[in-house]
C-alpha positions as CSV (number, residue, x, y, z in Angstrom):
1,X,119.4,88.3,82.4
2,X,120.4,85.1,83.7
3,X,122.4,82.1,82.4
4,X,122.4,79.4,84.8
5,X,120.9,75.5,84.8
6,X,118.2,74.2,87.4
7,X,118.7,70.8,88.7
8,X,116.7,68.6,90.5
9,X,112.8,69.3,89.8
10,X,110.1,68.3,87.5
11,X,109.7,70.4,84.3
12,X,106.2,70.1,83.2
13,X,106.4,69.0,79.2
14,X,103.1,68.6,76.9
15,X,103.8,64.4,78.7
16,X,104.0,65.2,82.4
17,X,106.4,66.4,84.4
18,X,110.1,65.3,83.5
19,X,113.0,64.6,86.0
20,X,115.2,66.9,83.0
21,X,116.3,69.8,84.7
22,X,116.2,73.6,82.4
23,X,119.0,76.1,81.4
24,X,118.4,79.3,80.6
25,X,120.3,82.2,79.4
26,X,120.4,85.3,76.9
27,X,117.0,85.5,77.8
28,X,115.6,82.0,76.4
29,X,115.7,78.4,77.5
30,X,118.3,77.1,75.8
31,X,119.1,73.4,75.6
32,X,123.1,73.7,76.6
33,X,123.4,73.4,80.2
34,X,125.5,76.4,82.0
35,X,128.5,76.5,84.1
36,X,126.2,78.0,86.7
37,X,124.0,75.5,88.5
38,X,121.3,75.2,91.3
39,X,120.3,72.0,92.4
40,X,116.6,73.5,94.1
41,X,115.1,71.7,97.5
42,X,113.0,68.1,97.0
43,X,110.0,68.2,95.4
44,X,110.1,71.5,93.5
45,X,108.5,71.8,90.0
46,X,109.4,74.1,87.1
47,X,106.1,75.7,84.8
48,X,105.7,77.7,82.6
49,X,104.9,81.1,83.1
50,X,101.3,82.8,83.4
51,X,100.1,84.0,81.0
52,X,97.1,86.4,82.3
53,X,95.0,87.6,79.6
54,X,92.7,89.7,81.5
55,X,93.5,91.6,84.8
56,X,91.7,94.9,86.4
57,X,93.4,93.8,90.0
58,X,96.2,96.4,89.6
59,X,93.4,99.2,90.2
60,X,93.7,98.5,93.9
61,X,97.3,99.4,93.6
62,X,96.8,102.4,91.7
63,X,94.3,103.9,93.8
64,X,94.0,102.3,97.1
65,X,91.5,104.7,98.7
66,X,89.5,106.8,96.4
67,X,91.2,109.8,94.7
68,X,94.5,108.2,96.0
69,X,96.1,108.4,92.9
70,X,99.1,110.2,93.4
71,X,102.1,108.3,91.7
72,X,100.9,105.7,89.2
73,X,104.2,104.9,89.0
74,X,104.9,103.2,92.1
75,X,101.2,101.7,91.8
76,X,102.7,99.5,88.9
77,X,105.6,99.0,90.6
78,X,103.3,96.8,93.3
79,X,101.0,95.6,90.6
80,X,104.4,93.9,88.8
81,X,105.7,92.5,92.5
82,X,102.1,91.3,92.5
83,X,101.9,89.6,89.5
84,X,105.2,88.3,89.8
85,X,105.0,86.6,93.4
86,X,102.1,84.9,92.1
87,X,104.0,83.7,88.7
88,X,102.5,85.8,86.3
89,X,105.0,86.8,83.4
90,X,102.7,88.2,80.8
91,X,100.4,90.5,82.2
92,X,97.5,92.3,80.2
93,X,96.0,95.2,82.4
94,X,92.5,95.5,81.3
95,X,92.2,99.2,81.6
96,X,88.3,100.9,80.8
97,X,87.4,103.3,78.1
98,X,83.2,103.6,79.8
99,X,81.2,106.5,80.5
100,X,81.8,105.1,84.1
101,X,84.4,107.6,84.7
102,X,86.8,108.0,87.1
103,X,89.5,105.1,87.0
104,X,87.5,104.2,84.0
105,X,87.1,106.9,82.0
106,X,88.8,107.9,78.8
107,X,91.1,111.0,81.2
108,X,92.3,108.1,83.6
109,X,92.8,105.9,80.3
110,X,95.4,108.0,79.0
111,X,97.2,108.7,82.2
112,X,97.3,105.5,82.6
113,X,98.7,104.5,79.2
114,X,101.3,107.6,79.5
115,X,102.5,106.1,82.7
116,X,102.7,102.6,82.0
117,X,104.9,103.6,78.7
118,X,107.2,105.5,81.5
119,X,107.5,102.8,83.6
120,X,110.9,100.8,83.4
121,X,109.7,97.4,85.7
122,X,111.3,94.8,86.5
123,X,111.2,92.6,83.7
124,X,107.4,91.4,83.9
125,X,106.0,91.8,80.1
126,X,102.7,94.5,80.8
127,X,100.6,94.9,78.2
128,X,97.3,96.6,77.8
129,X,93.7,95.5,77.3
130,X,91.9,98.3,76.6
131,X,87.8,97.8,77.5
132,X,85.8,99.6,75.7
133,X,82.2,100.5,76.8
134,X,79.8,99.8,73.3
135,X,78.3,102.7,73.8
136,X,81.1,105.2,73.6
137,X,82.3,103.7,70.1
138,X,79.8,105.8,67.5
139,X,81.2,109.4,69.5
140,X,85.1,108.5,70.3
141,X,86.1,105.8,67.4
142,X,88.8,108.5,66.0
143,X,89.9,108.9,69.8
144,X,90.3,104.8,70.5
145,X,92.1,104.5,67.3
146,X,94.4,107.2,68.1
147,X,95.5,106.1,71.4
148,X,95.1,102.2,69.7
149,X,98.5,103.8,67.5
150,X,100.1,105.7,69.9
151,X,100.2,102.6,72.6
152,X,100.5,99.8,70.7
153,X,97.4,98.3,72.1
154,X,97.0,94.6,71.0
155,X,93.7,93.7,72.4
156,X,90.6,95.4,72.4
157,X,87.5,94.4,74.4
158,X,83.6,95.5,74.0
159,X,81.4,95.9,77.0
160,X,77.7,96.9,77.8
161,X,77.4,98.1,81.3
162,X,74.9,100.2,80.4
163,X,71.3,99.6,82.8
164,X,69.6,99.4,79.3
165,X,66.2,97.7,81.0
166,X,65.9,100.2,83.7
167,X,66.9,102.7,81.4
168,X,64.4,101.8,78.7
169,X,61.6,101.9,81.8
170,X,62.4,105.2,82.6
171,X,63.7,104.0,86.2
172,X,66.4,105.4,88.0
173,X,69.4,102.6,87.3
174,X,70.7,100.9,91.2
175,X,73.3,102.1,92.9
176,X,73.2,105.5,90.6
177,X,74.2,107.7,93.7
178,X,77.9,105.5,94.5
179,X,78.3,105.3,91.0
180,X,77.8,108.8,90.1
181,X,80.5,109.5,93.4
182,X,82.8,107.3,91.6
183,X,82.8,109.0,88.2
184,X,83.2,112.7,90.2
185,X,79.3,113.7,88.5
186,X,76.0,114.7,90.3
187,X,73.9,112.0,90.0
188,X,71.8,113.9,88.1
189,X,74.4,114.5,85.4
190,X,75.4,111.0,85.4
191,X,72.2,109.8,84.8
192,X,71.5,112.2,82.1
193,X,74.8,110.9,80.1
194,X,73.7,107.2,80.7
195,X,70.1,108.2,79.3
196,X,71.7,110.0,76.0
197,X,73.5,106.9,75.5
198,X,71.0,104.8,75.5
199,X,69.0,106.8,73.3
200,X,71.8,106.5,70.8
201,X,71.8,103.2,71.1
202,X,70.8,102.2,66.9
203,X,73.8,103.9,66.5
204,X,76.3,101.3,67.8
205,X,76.3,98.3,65.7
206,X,77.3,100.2,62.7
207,X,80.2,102.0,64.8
208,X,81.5,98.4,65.9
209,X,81.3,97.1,62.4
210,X,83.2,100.2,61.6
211,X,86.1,99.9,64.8
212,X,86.0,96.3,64.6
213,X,87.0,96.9,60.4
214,X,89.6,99.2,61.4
215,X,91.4,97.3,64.1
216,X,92.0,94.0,62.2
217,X,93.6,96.5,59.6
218,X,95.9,97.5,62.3
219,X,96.5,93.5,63.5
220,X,94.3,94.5,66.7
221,X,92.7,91.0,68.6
222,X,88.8,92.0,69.5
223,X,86.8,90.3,71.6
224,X,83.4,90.5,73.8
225,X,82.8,90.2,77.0
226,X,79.9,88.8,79.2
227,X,78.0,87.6,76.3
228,X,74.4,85.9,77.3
229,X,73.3,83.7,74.0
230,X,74.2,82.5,70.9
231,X,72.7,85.6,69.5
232,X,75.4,87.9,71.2
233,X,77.9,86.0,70.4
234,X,77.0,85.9,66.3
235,X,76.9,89.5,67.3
236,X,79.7,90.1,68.4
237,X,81.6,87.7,66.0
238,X,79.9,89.6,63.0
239,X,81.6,93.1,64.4
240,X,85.2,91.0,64.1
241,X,85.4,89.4,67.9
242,X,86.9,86.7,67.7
243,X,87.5,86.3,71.9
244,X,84.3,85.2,74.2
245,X,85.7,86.6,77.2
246,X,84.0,85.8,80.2
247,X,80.5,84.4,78.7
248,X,77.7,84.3,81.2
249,X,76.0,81.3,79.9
250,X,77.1,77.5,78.5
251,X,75.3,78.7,75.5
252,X,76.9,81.5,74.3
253,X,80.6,79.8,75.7
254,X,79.6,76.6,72.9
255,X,78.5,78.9,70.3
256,X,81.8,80.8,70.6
257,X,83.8,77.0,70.7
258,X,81.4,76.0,67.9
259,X,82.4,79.1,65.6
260,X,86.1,78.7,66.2
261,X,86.6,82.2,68.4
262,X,88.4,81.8,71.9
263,X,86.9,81.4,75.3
264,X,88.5,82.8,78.0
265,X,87.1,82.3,81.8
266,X,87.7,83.7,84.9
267,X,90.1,81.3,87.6
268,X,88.6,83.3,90.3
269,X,84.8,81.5,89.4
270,X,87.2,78.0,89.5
271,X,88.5,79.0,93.1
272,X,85.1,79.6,94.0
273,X,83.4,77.1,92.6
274,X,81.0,79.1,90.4
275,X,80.1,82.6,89.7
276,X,80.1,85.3,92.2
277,X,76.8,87.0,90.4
278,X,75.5,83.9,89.1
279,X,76.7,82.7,85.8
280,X,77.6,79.6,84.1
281,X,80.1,78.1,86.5
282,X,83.5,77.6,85.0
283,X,84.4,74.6,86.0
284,X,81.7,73.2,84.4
285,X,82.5,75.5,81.1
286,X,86.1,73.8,81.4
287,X,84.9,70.4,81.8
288,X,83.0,70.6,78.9
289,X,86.3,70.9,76.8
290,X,85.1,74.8,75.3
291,X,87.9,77.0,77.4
292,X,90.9,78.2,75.7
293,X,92.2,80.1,78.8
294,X,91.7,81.3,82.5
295,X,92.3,85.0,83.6
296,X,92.5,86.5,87.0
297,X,89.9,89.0,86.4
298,X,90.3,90.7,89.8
299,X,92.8,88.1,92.0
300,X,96.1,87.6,90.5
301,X,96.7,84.5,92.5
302,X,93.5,82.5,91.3
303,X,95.2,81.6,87.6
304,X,98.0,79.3,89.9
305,X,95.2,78.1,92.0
306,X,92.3,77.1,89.3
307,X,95.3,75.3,87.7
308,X,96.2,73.1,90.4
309,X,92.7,72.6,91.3
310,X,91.8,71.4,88.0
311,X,95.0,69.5,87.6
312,X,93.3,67.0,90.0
313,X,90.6,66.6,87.6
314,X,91.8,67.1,84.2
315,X,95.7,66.5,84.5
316,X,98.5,69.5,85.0
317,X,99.3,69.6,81.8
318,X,95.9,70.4,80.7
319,X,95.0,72.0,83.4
320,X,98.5,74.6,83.3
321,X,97.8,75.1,79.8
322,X,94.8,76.8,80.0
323,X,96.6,79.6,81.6
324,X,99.9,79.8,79.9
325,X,100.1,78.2,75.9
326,X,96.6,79.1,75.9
327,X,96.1,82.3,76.5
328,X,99.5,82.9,74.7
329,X,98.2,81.1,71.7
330,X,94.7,83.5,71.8
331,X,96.8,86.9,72.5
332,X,99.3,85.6,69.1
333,X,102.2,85.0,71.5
334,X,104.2,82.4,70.1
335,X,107.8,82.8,71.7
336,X,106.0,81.7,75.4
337,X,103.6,79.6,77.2
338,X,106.2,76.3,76.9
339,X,109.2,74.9,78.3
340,X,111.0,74.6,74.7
341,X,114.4,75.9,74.0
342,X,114.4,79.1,71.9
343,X,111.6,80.4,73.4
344,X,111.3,83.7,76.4
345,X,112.8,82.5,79.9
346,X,109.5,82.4,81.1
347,X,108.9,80.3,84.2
348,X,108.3,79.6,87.9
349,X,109.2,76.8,90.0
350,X,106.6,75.8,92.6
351,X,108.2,74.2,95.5
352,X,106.5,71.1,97.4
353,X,103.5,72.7,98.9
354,X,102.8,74.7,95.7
355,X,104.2,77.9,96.8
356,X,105.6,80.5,94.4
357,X,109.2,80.4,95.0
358,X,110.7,81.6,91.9
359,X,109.5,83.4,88.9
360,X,111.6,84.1,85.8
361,X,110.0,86.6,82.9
362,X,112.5,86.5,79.8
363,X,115.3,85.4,82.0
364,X,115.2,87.9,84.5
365,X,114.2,86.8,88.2
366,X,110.9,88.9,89.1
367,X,110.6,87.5,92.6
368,X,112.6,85.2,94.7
369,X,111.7,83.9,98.2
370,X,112.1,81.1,100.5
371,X,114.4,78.0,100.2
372,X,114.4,78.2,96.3
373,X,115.6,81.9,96.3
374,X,118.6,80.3,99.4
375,X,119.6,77.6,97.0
376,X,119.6,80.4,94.2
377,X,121.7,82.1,95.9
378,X,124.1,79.2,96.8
C-alpha cells in the first residue's frame, strides 16, 4: 500500500469535481496530505472506483477456446488486469449454478470457487455472484447452501433459462445441438434433463421460498434477474429478492423501484443504445430515475463508458454514481464508492481524453500506464 498525495486534478465530490487534490495511505483516503507527492498532467480527474456488481466477462479468460481450461489461475490473473485497466476495484464474478453445464455447471462452480479462494491477485477486491438456475433449487438447495458457507458467497441470483414454451409444446428447444456440445451431453441426454426439469417445475416456488428463507438467515443479498412484469417481480420479491437485476421491461424495472428493491442495468445496453435481444432500453430505464446501478454484464469497459455517456445528460456525479456508491450501497458496501477520508483507497484518475491511467483498489496501484503512471513515477 501506498501513502502519497495527488495534486493537480479534479476529484469528483457528491457537488462536482473539486480542484482539492487526495492523499492516501494505510490503505484509505486520508485527509493529511503525505510527504510523497505527484502533481499528475493537465486535465486529469480522480473517481471513485467501479464498483461492478455483475460480471460473467472473466469466462473468456478462463477458457479462451473451448475446453481450454487449463490453469484457472492465470485466467484470473487477466480477468483482474482486465478489470483493473478499465477502473474496476470491486469485482463480482457472476459464476452459474444451471443445468447448462460446462463452465456453468455446479463441477466448474466449485473449481471455480476453489481457485479463486487460491488466488493471491493483485489487490482488486473479487467477489462472487453465484447464478443460480430456478430450476436446480428444489434437488441441490443443501449443495448451494453448503458451498454458500464454505465461500462466503454474498450475493445470490435466480435465473430461468429454461425453454419452458417449447418445452411445454413438446418441441425440440433452438440451438439444442451447440448447447448440448457446450455442456459435454448428447443432445439427446441434454434434452431429457431440460424436460425432467420442467416437469418439476410446481416444485420450485416452494424451494425458493425455502433458499430465499435460508439465505437472509445467513446475511445472503438475493436477487432476480431478467424479470418481464410486475407479476415476476412480486414473485420474486415474495421469495426474498430484493435486486431486479437486469429487468427486460419498464414495468417490472418501476415495480421493483416502486417496492423499494434495487435495479441494476446493464452499461453495455447504454453503450449501445438499447438492448442487444430487445428489451427495455436502459437509457431510457435510467432516465426515468428507477436505476440504482450499472454492471458490465459481459464488457468490463462499458461501466466507465455508460458513465461518461450519461454524464452528458444527467451530470457526472449522477451519472458515476450509478456505478460506484450505487452498486456499493445495493451489495452493503459501505467503506467504498466515495471520495471521503476513512474510507478503502479506492480510485482511478482518468486523464484528459478519458483514458484509464491509474487505478488504485485499497491503496494499492492495480494498473498504471501512460503519462499518469511517468508522473507516478517521478
Amino acid at each position: 500500500m501506498i501513502g502519497l498525495t495527488i495534486e493537480g486534478a479534479a476529484v469528483l465530490t457528491p457537488a462536482g469535481l473539486v480542484d482539492a487534490g487526495l492523499s492516501v495511505a494505510g490503505g484509505r483516503i486520508v485527509a493529511e496530505a503525505q510527504p510523497r507527492r505527484v502533481r499528475l498532467p493537465d486535465g486529469c480527474r480522480i473517481l471513485p472506483g467501479i464498483v461492478d456488481i455483475h460480471g460473467d466477462g472473466f469466462e473468456r479468460h478462463l477458457a479462451p477456446r473451448r475446453g481450454a481450461l487449463r490453469d484457472l489461475g492465470a485466467g484470473l490473473a487477466a480477468t483482474e488486469a482486465e478489470l483493473a485497466a478499465n477502473g474496476i476495484t470491486t469485482a463480482m464474478l457472476a459464476q452459474f449454478w444451471s443445468w447448462e453445464g460446462g463452465m456453468r455447471g455446479p463441477d466448474f462452480a466449485r473449481a471455480f470457487l476453489a481457485a479463486l479462494a487460491g488466488y493471491g491477485g493483485q489487490g482488486t477486491d473479487l467477489r462472487v455472484q453465484l447464478r443460480v438456475e430456478a430450476g436446480l433449487v428444489p434437488g441441490d438447495g443443501a449443495a448451494l447452501l453448503e458451498v454458500v458457507d464454505r465461500h462466503g458467497i454474498g450475493l445470490v441470483v435466480i435465473n430461468d433459462h429454461l425453454p419452458h414454451d417449447a418445452l411445454a409444446k413438446g418441441q425440440r428447444p433452438p440451438r439444442l445441438t451447440g448447447q448440448a456440445l457446450k455442456s459435454g451431453r448428447s443432445p439427446e441426454a441434454h434434452l431429457a434433463l431440460m424436460q425432467f426439469l420442467h416437469q418439476q417445475s410446481a416444485a420450485v416456488p416452494a424451494a425458493l421460498t425455502g433458499f430465499g428463507a435460508a439465505l437472509a438467515e445467513r446475511g445472503v443479498t438475493l436477487g432476480s434477474h431478467d424479470d418481464r412484469t410486475a407479476r415476476d417481480r412480486a414473485a420474486a420479491r415474495a421469495f426474498g429478492a430484493r435486486l431486479a437485476e437486469f429487468p427486460c421491461t419498464a414495468e417490472a424495472a418501476q415495480a421493483a423501484h416502486d417496492a423499494g428493491d434495487g435495479v441494476i442495468m446493464g452499461a453495455p445496453n447504454v453503450v449501445r443504445g438499447g438492448s442487444h435481444d430487445g428489451n427495455v432500453s436502459a437509457l431510457d430505464i435510467v432516465l426515468a430515475g428507477v436505476v440504482d446501478a450499472l454492471a458490465s454484464d459481459y464488457h468490463y469497459p462499458a461501466p466507465r463508458i455508460a458513465a461518461l455517456t450519461l454524464a452528458e445528460r444527467i451530470g457526472l456525479p449522477a451519472a458515476w454514481a450509478l456505478v460506484s456508491c450505487g452498486p456499493a450501497r445495493l451489495l452493503g458496501l459501505t467503506d467504498r464508492g466515495r471520495l471521503e477520508p476513512g474510507l478503502r483507497a479506492d480510485l482511478l484518475v482518468l486523464d484528459a481524453q478519458g483514458h484509464v491511467g491509474l487505478t488504485l483498489a485499497g491503496g494499492r496501484i492495480t494498473h498504471a500506464s501512460g503519462p499518469i503512471a511517468a508522473a507516478l513515477l517521478g
